[in-house]
C-alpha positions in Angstrom: 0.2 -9.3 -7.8 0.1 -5.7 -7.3 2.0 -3.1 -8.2 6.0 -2.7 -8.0 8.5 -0.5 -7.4 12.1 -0.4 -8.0 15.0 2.5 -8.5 18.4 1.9 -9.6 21.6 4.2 -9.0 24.9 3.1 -9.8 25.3 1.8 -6.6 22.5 0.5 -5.1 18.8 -1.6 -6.1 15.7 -1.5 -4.5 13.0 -3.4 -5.6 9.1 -3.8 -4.1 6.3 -5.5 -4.4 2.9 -7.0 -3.4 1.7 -10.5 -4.1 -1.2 -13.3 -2.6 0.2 -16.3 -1.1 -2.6 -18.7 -3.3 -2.2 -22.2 -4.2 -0.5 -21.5 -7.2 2.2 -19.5 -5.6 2.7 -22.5 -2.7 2.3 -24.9 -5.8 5.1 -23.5 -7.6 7.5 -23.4 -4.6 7.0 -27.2 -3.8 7.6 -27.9 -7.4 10.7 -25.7 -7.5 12.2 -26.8 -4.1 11.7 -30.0 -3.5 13.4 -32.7 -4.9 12.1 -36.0 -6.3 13.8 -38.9 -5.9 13.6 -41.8 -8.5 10.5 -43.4 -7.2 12.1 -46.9 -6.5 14.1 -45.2 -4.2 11.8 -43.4 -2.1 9.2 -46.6 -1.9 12.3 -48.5 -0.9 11.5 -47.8 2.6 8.0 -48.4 2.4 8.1 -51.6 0.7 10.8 -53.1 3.6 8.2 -52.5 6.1 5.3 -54.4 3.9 8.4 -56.9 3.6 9.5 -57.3 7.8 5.7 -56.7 8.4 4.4 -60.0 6.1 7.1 -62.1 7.1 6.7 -61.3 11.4 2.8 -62.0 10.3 3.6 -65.5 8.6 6.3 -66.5 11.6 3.3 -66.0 13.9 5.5 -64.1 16.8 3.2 -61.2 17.1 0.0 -60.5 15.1 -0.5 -57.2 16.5 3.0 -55.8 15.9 3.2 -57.7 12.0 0.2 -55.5 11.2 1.2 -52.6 12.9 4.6 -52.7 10.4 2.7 -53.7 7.3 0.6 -50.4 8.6 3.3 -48.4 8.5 4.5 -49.2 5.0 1.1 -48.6 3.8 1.2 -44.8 5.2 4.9 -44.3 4.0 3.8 -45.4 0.4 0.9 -42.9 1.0 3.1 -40.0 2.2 4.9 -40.2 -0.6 2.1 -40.8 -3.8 0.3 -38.3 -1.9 3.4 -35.4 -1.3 2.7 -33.0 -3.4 -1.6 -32.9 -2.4 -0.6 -33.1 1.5 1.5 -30.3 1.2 -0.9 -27.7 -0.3 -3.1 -28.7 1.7 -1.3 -28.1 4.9 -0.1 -24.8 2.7 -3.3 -23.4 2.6 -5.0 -24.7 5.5 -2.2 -21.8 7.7 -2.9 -18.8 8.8 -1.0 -17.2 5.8 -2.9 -18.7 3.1 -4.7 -16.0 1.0 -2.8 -13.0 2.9 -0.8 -10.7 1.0 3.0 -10.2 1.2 5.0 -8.0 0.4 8.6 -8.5 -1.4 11.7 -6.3 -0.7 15.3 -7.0 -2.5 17.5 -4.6 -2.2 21.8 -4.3 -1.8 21.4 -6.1 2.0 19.1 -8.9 1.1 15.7 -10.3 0.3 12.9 -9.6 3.0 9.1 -11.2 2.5 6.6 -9.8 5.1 2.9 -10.7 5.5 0.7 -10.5 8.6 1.9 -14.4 9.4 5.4 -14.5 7.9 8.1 -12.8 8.4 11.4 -13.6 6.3 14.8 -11.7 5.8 17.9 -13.3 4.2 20.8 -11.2 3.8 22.8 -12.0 1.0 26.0 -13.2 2.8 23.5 -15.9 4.5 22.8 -16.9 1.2 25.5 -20.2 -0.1 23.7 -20.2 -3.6 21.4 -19.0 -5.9 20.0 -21.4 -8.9 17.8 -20.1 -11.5 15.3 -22.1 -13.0 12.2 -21.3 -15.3 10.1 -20.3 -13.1 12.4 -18.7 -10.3 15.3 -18.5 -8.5 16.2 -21.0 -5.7 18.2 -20.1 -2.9 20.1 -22.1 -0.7 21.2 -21.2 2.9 22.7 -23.6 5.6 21.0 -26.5 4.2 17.4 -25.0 3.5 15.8 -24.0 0.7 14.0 -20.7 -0.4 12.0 -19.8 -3.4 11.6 -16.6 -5.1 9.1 -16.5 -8.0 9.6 -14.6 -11.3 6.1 -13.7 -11.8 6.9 -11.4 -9.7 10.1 -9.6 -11.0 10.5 -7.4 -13.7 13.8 -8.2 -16.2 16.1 -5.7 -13.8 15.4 -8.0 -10.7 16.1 -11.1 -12.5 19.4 -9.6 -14.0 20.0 -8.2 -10.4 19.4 -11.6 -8.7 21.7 -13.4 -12.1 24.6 -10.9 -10.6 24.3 -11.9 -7.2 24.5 -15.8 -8.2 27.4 -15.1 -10.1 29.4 -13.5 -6.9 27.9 -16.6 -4.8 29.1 -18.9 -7.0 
């Protein structure tokens, strides 16, 4: 993270700064925005194809097919053991990875710009804003954002604790 920015009038915030998207930074996103299931539930679908799979293989109708399901219950069970891992490394393995970006919020909205990505959410977009430890999640039409406090100061936190308060 690099240096930041911010001015405050009576009526209006403007905040900058610079930061790396690095593994930690995508780590911390996945772990803030996506949501685990109990883990019966998400092997649920993995273990009814093992299930359809083994009992098509011991009826004899189609070997080729019973293996093909049993297959696929295997790589569902892998997708998700493995969630967390695939995503980094799909994370990092983009253009983005190990670019800097630069962070704007300001009275219109939160913008993220580096040479790959290109983000703008204007607060009216915005349906909520949850804090956690770590950061702030922010929801819009069904999709999830992720805005890190390492880096914002206390007035951007208190700025983006007002702003859930009037979305809420």
């Amino acid at each position: 993270m690099t240096a930041s920015s911010h001015s405050q009038s009576n009526a209006s915030f403007n905040y900058s700064t610079h930061f790396t998207l690095d593994r930690a930074y995508y780590a911390e996103c996945f772990d803030a925005s996506v949501t685990q299931p109990a883990p019966r539930v998400e092997y649920t679908k993995a273990l009814g194809f093992l299930l359809i799979g083994l009992a098509l293989l011991l009826t004899g109708v189609n070997a080729y097919a019973s293996w093909f399901i049993i297959a696929l219950g295997v790589l569902e069970g892998l997708s998700i053991k493995f969630k967390r891992p695939w995503y980094l490394t799909r994370q990092m393995m983009s253009k983005a990875a190990g670019n800097e970006a630069s962070l704007t919020l300001n009275e219109q909205g939160i913008s993220i710009e580096s040479l790959y990505v290109k983000q703008q959410l204007s607060w009216d977009t915005i349906d909520d804003i949850q804090e956690t430890s770590a950061g702030f999640l922010l929801l819009t039409g069904g999709q999830k954002h992720y805005l890190s406090k390492r880096f914002l100061d206390e007035a951007c936190c208190q700025f983006m604790r007002g702003k859930g308060a009037k979305q809420g």
